[in-house]
C-alpha positions in Angstrom: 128.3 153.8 230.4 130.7 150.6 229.5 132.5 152.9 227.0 133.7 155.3 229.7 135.4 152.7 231.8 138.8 153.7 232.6 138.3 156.7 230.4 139.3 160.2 231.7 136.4 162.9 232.7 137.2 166.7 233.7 134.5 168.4 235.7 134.6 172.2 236.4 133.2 173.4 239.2 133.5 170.3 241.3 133.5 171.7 244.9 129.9 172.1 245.5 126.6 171.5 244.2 125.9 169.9 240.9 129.7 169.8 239.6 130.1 167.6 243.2 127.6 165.1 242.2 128.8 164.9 238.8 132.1 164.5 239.6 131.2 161.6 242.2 129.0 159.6 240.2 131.4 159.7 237.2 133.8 158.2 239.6 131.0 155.8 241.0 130.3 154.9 236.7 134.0 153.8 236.4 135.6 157.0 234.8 138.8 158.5 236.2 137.6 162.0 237.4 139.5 165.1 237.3 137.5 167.7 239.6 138.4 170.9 239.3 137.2 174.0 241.3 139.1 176.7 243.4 138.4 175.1 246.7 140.1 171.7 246.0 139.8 170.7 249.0 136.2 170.3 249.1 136.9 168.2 246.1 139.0 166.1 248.3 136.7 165.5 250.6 134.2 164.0 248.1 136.3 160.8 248.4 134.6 160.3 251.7 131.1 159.9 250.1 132.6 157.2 247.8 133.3 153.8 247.7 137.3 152.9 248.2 137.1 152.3 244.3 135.5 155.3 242.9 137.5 157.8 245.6 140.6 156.5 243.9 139.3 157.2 240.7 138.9 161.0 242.1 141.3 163.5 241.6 141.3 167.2 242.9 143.4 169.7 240.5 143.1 173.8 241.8 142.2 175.7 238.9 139.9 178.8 238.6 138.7 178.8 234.9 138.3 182.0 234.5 142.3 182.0 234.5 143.3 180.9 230.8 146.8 180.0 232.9 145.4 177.9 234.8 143.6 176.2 231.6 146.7 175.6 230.1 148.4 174.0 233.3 145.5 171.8 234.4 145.3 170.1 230.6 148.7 169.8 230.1 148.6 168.1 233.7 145.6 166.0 232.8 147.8 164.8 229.6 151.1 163.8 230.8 149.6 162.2 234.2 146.3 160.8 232.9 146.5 160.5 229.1 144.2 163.3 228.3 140.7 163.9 228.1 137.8 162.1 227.4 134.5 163.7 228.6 134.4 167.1 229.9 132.1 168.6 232.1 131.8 172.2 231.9 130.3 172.7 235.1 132.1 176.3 236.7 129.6 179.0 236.9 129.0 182.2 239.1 126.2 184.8 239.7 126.8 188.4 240.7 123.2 189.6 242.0 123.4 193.3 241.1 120.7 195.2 238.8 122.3 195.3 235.3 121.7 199.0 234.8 123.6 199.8 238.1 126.9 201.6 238.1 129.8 200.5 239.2 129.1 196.5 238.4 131.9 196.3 235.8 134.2 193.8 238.1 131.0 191.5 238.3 130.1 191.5 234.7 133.3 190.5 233.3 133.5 188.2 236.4 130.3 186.2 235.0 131.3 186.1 231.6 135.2 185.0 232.3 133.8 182.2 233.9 130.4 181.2 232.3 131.4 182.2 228.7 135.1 182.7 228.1 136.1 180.1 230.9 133.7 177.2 228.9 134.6 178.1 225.4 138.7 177.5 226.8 137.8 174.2 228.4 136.2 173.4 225.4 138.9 174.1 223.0 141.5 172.3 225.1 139.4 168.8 225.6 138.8 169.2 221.7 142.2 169.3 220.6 143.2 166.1 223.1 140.2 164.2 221.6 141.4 165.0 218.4 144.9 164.2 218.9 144.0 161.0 220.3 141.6 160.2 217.5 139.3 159.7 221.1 135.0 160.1 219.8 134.7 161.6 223.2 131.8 164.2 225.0 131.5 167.7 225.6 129.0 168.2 228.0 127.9 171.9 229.1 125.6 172.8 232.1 123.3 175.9 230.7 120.3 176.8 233.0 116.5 177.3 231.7 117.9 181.7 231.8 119.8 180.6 228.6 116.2 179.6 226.7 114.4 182.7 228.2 115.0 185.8 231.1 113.0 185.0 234.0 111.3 187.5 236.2 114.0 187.2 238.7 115.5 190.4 240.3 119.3 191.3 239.8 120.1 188.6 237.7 122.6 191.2 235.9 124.3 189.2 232.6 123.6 185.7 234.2 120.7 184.8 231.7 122.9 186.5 228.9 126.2 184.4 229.9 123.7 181.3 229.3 122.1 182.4 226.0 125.8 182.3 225.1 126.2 178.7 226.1 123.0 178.2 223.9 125.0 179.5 220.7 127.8 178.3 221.8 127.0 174.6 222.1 125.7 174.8 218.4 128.4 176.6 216.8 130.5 173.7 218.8 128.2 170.8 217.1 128.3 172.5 213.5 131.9 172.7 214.0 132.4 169.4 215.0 130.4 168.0 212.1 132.2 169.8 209.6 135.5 169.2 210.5 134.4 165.2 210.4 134.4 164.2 213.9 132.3 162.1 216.0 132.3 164.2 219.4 129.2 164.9 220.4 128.6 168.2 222.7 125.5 168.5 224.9 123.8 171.3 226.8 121.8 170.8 230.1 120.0 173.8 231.1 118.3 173.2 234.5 115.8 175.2 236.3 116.1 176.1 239.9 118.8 173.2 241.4 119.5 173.8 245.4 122.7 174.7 244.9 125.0 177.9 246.7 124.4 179.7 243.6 121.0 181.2 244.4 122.6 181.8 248.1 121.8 185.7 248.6 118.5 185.4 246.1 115.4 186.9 246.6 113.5 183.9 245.9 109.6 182.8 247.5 110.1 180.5 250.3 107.9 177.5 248.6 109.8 177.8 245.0 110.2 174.5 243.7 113.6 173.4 242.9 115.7 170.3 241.9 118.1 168.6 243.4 121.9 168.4 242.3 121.9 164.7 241.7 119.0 165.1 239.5 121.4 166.9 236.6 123.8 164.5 237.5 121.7 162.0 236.2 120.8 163.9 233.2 124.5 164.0 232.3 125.3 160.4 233.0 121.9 159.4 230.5 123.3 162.2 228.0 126.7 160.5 228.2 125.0 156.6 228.5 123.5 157.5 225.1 124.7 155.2 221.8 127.5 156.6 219.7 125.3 157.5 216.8 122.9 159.0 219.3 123.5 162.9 220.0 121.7 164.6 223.2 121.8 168.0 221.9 119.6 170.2 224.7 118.2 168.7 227.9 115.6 171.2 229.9 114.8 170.2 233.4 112.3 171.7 235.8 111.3 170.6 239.0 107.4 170.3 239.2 105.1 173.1 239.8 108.0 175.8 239.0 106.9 179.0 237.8 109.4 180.2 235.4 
């Protein structure tokens, strides 16, 4: 991770769960940290679960990515007060647990994919262009879930598992892009199983399910972004033990 030291990292989704671990062990790894979520005050109060160091290196910016406004402020923010960007983390992602044949649902659907499709692809586009402007070979990292490489037997998981089999195409077309236009980027998708995270909050899930913990994706990212320059993580898939999906 020496090549990320003092380098600039945005995280989506930093209030809770996995993007709050992320975004605090990038910090911890020497990066300056952008977190980014809605409730940016719970990204403030992540600096109290770091060392002095890292919490400086912690920055809260409100910014709901389903809000191409709000895009366009927080990079341009990230550019003229930090640099640019270096790594992002697209992290941001909701579930609306009706059944997709239901009607009435239309808010929720176009909820999910603002944020887990459109949301990515314009966090995407905007670290690109800053890494290319800079001539920066930096990282593009997208968390996915195992619902992107399959449709598990879960009840009212509505466009969820379809939002992720977008991420799935997406994070290819991104790589194919990326090597044709010549550039060195590298893009990465991490498609967990079950993490304990609010997300399945309201889930009709068996009590003894097996699950991961946030900090264990966080890992995955930091080994993803630890890798070599000529080395490209393309698709990580983690399951917790024993799960049944």
């Amino acid at each position: 991770m020496e090549r990320w030291n003092g380098r600039v990292a945005v995280v989506t989704g930093a209030s809770s769960g996995i993007g709050a671990a992320i975004a605090k062990d990038l910090a911890k790894a020497g990066l300056v940290t952008i977190g980014l979520a809605r409730r940016v005050e719970r990204v403030e109060e992540l600096r109290k679960d770091l060392p002095e160091q890292a919490a400086k290196r912690l920055h809260a910016i409100k910014c709901d990515v389903s809000n191409e406004a709000d895009i366009d402020a927080v990079f341009k923010q990230v550019e003229e007060q930090f640099g640019g960007c270096d790594v992002l983390i697209n992290n941001a992602g909701i579930l609306r647990t009706k059944p997709l044949l239901e009607l009435g649902t239309t808010a929720d659907i176009k909820a999910v994919l603002d944020t887990n499709v459109t949301g990515l692809v314009l966090c995407s586009q905007r670290a690109y262009q800053s890494m290319v402007k800079r001539s920066v070979d930096g990282h593009i990292v997208h968390i996915s879930s195992i619902a992107g490489h399959g449709v598990p037997n879960v009840p009212n998981m509505n466009v969820y598992p379809a939002s992720k089999h977008a991420v799935r195409a997406i994070t290819e077309t991104m790589r194919q892009e990326m090597r044709n236009a010549g550039k060195k980027i590298k893009v990465t998708s991490v498609s967990p199983g079950g993490v304990r995270t609010e997300i399945l909050d309201g889930m009709d899930l068996p009590a003894d399910m097996s699950l991961l913990q946030s900090e264990d994706i966080s890992a995955a990212v930091l080994y993803a972004l630890g890798t070599p320059p000529h080395v490209q993580v393309h698709e990580l898939i983690i399951k917790p033990v024993g799960e049944m999906y």
